[in-house]
CHARMM-style PDB file with segment names, atoms N, HN, CA, C and O in Angstrom:
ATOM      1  N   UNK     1       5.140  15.019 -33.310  1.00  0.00      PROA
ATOM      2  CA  UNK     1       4.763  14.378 -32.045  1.00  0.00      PROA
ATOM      3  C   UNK     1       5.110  12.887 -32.158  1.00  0.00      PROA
ATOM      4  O   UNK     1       4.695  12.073 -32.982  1.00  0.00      PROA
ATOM      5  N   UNK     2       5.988  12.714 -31.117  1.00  0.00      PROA
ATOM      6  HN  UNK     2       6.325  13.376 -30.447  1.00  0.00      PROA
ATOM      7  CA  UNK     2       6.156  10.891 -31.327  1.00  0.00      PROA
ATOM      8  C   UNK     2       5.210   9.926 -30.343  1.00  0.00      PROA
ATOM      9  O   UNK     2       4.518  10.275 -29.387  1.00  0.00      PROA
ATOM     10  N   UNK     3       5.398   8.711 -30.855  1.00  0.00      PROA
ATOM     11  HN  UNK     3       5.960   8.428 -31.632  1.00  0.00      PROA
ATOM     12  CA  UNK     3       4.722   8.008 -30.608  1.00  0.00      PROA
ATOM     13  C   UNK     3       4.308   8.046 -29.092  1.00  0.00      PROA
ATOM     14  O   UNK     3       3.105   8.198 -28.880  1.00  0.00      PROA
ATOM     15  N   UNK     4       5.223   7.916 -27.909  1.00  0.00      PROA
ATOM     16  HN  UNK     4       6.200   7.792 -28.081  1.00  0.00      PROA
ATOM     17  CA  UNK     4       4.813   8.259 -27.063  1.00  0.00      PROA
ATOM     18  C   UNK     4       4.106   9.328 -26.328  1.00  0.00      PROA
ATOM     19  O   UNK     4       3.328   9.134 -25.393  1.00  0.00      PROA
ATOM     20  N   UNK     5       4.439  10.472 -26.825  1.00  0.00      PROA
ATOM     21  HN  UNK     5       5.071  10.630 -27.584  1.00  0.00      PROA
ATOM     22  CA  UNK     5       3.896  11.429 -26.270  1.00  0.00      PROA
ATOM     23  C   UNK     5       2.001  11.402 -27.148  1.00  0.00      PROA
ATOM     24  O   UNK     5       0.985  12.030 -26.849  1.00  0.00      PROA
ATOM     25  N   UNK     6       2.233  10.525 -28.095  1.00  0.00      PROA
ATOM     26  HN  UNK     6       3.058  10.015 -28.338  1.00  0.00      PROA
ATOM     27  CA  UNK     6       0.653  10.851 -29.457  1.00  0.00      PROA
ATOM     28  C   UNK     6      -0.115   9.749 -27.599  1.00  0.00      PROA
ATOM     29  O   UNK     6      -0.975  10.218 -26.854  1.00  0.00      PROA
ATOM     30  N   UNK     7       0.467   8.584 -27.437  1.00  0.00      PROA
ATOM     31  HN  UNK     7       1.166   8.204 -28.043  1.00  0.00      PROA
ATOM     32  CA  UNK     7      -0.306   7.738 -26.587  1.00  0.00      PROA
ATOM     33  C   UNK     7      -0.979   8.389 -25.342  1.00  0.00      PROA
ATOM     34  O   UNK     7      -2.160   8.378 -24.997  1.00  0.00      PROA
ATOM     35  N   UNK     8       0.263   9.038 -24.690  1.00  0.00      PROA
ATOM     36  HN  UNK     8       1.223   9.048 -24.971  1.00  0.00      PROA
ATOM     37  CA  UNK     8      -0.043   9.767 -23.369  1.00  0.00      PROA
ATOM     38  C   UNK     8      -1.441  11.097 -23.815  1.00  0.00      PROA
ATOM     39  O   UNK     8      -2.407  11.356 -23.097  1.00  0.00      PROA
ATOM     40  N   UNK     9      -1.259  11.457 -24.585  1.00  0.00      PROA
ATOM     41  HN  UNK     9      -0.474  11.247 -25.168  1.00  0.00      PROA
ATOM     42  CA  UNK     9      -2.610  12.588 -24.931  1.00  0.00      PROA
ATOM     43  C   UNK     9      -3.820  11.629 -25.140  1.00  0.00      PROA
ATOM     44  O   UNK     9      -4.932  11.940 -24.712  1.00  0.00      PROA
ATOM     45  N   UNK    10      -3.559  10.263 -25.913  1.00  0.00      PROA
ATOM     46  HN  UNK    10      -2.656  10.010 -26.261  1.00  0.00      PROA
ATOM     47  CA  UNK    10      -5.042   9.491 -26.574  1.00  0.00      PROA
ATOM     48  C   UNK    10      -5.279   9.062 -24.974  1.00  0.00      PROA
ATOM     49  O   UNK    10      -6.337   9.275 -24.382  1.00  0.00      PROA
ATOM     50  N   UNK    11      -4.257   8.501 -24.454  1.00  0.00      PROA
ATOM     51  HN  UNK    11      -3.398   8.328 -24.935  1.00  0.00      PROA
ATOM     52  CA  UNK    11      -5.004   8.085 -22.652  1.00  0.00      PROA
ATOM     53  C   UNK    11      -5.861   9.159 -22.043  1.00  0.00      PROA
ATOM     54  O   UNK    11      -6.868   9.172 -21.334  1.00  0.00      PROA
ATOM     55  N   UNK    12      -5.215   9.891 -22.492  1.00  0.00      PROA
ATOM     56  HN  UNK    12      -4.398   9.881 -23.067  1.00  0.00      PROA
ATOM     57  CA  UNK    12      -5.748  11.307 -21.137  1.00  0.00      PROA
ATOM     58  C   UNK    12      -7.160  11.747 -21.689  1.00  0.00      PROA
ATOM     59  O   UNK    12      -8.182  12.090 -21.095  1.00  0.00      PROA
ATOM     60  N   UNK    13      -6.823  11.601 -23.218  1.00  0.00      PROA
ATOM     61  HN  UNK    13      -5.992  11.322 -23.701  1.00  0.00      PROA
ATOM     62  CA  UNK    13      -8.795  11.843 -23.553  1.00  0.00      PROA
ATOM     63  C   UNK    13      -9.105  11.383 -23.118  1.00  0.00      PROA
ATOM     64  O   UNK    13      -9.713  11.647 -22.081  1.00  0.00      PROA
ATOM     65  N   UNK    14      -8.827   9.878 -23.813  1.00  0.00      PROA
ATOM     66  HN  UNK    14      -8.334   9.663 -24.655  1.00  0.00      PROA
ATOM     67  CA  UNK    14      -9.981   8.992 -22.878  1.00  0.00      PROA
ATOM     68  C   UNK    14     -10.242   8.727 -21.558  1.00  0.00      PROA
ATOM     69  O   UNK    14     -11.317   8.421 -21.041  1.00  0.00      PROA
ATOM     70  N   UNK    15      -9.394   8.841 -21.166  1.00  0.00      PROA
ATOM     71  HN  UNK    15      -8.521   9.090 -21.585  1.00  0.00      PROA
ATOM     72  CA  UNK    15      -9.962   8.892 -19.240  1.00  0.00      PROA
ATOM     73  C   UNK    15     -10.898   9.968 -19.238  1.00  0.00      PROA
ATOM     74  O   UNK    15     -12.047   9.803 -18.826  1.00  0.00      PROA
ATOM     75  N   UNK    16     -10.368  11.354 -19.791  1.00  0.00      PROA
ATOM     76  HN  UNK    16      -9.435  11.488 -20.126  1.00  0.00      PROA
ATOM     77  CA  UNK    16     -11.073  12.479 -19.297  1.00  0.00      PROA
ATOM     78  C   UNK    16     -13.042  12.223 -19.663  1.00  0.00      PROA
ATOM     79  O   UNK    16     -14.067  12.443 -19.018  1.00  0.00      PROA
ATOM     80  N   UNK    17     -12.678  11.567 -21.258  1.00  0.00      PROA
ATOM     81  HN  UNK    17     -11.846  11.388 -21.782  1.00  0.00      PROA
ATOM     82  CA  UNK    17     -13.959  11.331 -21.437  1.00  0.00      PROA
ATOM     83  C   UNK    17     -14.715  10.109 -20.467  1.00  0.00      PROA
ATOM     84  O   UNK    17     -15.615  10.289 -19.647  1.00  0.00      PROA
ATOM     85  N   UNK    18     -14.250   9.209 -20.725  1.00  0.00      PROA
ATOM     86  HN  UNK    18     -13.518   9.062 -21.391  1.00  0.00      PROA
ATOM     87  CA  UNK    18     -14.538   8.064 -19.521  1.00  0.00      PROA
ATOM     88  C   UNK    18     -15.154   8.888 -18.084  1.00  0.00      PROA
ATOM     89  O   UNK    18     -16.166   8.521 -17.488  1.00  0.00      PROA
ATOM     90  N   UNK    19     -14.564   9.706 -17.813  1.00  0.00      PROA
ATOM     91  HN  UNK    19     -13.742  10.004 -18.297  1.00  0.00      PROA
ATOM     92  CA  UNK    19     -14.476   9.783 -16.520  1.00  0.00      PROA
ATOM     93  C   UNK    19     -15.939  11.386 -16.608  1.00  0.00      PROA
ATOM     94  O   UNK    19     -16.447  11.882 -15.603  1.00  0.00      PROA
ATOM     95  N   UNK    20     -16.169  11.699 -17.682  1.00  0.00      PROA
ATOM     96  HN  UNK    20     -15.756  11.296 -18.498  1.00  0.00      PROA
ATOM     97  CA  UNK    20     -17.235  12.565 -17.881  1.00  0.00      PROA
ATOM     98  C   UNK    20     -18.718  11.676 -18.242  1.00  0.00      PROA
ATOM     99  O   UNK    20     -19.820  11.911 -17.747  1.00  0.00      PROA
ATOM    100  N   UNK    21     -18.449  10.806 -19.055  1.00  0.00      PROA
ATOM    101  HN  UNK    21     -17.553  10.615 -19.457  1.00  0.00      PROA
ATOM    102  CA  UNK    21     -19.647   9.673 -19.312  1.00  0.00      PROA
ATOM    103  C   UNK    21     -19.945   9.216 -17.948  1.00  0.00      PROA
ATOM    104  O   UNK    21     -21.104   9.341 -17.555  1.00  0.00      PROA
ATOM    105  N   UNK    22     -18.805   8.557 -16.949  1.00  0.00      PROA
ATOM    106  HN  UNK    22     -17.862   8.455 -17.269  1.00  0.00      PROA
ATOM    107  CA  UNK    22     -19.209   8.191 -15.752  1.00  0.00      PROA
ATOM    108  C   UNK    22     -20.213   8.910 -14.984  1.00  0.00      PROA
ATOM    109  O   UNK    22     -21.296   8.536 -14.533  1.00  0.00      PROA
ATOM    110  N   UNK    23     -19.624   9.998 -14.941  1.00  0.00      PROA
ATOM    111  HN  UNK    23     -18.744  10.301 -15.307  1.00  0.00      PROA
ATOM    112  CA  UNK    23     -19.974  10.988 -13.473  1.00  0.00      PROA
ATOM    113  C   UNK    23     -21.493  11.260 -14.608  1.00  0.00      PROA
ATOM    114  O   UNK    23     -22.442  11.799 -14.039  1.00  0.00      PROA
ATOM    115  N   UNK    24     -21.605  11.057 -15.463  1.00  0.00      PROA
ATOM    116  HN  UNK    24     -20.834  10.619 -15.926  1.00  0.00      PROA
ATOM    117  CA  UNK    24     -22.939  11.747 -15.632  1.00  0.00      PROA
ATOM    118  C   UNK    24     -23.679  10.626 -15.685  1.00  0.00      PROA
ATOM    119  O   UNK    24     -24.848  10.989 -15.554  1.00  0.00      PROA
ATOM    120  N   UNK    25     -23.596   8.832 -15.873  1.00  0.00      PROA
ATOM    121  HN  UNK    25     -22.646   8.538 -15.979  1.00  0.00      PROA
ATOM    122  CA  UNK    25     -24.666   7.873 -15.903  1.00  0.00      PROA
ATOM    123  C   UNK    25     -24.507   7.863 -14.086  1.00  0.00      PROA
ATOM    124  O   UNK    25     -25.526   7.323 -13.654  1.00  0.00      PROA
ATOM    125  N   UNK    26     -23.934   8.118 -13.371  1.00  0.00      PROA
ATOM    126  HN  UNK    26     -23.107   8.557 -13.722  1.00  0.00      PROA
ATOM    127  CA  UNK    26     -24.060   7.707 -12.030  1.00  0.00      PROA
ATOM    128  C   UNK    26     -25.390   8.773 -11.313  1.00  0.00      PROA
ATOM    129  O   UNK    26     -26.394   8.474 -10.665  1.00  0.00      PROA
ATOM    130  N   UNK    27     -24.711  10.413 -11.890  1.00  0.00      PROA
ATOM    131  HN  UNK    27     -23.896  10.655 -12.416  1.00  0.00      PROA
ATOM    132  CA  UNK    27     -25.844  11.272 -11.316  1.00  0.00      PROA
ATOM    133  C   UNK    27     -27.231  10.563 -11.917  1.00  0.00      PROA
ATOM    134  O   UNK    27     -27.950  10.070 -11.048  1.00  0.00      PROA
ATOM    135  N   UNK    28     -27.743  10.440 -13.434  1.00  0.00      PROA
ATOM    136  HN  UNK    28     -27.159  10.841 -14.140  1.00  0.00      PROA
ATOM    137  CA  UNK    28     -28.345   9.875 -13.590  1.00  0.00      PROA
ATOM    138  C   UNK    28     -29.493   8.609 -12.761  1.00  0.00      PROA
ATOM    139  O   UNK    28     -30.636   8.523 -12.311  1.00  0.00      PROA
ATOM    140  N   UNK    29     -28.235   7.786 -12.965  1.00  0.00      PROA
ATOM    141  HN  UNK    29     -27.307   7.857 -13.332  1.00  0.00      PROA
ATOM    142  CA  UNK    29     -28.790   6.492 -12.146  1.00  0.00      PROA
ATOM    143  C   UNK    29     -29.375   7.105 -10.244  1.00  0.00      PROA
ATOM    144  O   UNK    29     -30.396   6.724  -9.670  1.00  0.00      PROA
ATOM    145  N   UNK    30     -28.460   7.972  -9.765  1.00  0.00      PROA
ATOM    146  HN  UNK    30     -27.632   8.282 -10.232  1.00  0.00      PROA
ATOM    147  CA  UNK    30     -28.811   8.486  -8.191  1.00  0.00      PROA
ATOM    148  C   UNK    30     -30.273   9.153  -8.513  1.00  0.00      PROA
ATOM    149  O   UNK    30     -31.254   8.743  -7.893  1.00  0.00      PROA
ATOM    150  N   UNK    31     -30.404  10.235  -9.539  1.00  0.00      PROA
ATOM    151  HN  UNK    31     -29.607  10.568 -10.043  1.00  0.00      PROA
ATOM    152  CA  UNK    31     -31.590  10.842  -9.556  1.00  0.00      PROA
ATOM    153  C   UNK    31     -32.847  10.261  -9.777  1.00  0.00      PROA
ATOM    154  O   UNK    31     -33.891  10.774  -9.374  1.00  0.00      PROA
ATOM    155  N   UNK    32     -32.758   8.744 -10.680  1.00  0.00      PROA
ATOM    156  HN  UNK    32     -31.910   8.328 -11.007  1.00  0.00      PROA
ATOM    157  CA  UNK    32     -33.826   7.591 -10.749  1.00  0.00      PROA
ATOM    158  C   UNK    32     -33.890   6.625  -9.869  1.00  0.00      PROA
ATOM    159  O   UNK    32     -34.859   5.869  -9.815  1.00  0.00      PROA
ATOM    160  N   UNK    33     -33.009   6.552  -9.190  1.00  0.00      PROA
ATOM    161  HN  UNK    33     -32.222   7.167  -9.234  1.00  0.00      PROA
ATOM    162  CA  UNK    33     -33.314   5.732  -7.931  1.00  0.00      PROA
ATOM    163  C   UNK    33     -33.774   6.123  -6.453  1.00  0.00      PROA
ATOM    164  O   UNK    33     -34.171   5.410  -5.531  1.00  0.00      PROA
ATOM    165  N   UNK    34     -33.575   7.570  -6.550  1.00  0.00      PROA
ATOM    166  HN  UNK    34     -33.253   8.149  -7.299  1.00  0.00      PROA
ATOM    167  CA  UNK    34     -33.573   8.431  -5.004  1.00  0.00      PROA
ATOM    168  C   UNK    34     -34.563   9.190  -5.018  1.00  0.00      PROA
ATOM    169  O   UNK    34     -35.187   9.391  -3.976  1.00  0.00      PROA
ATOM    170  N   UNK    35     -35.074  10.026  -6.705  1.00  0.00      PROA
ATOM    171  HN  UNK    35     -34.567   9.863  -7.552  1.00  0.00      PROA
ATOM    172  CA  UNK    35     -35.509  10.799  -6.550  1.00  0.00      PROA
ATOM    173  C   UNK    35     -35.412  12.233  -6.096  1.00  0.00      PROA
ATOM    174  O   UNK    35     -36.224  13.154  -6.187  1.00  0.00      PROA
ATOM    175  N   UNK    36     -33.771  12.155  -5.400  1.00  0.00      PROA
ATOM    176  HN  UNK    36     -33.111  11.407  -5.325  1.00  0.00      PROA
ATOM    177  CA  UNK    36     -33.491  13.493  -4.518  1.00  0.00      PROA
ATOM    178  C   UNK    36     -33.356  14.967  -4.753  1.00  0.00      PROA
ATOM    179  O   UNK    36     -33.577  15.843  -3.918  1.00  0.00      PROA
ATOM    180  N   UNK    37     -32.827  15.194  -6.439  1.00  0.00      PROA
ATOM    181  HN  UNK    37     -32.647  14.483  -7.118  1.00  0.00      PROA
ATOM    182  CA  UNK    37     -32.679  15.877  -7.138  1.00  0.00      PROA
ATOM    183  C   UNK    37     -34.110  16.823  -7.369  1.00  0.00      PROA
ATOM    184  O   UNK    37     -34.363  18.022  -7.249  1.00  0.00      PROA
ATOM    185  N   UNK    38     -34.756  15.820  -7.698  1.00  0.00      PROA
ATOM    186  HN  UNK    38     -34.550  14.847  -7.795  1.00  0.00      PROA
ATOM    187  CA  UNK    38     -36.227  16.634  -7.944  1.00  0.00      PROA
ATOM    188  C   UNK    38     -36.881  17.289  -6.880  1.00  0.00      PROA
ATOM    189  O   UNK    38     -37.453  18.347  -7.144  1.00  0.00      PROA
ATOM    190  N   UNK    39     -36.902  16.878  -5.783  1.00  0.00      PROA
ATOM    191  HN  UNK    39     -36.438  16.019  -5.568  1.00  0.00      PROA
ATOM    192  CA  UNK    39     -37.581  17.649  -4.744  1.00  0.00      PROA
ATOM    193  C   UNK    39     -36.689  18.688  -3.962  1.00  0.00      PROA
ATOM    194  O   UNK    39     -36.842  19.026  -2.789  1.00  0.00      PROA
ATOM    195  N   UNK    40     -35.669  19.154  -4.898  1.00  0.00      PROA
ATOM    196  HN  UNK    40     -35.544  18.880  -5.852  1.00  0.00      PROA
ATOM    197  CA  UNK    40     -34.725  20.588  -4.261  1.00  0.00      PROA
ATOM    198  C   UNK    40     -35.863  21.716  -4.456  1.00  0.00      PROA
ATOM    199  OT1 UNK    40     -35.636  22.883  -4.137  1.00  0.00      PROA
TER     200      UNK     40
END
């Protein structure tokens, strides 16, 4: 695997992870600020 193609996979983790940490401190943060979650 060369160098470029090793970069394009380490980006894409990390976005993918980035972008999984996100979406879960945001639900987070909505469910402590709204409350909305809990009263389904």
């Amino acid at each position: 695997m060369d160098c470029f193609s090793f970069m394009f996979f380490l980006c894409s983790f990390v976005e993918l992870v980035l972008d999984k940490i996100a979406l879960t401190v945001f639900l987070n943060w909505r469910n402590e600020s709204t409350g909305y979650w809990e009263e389904r």
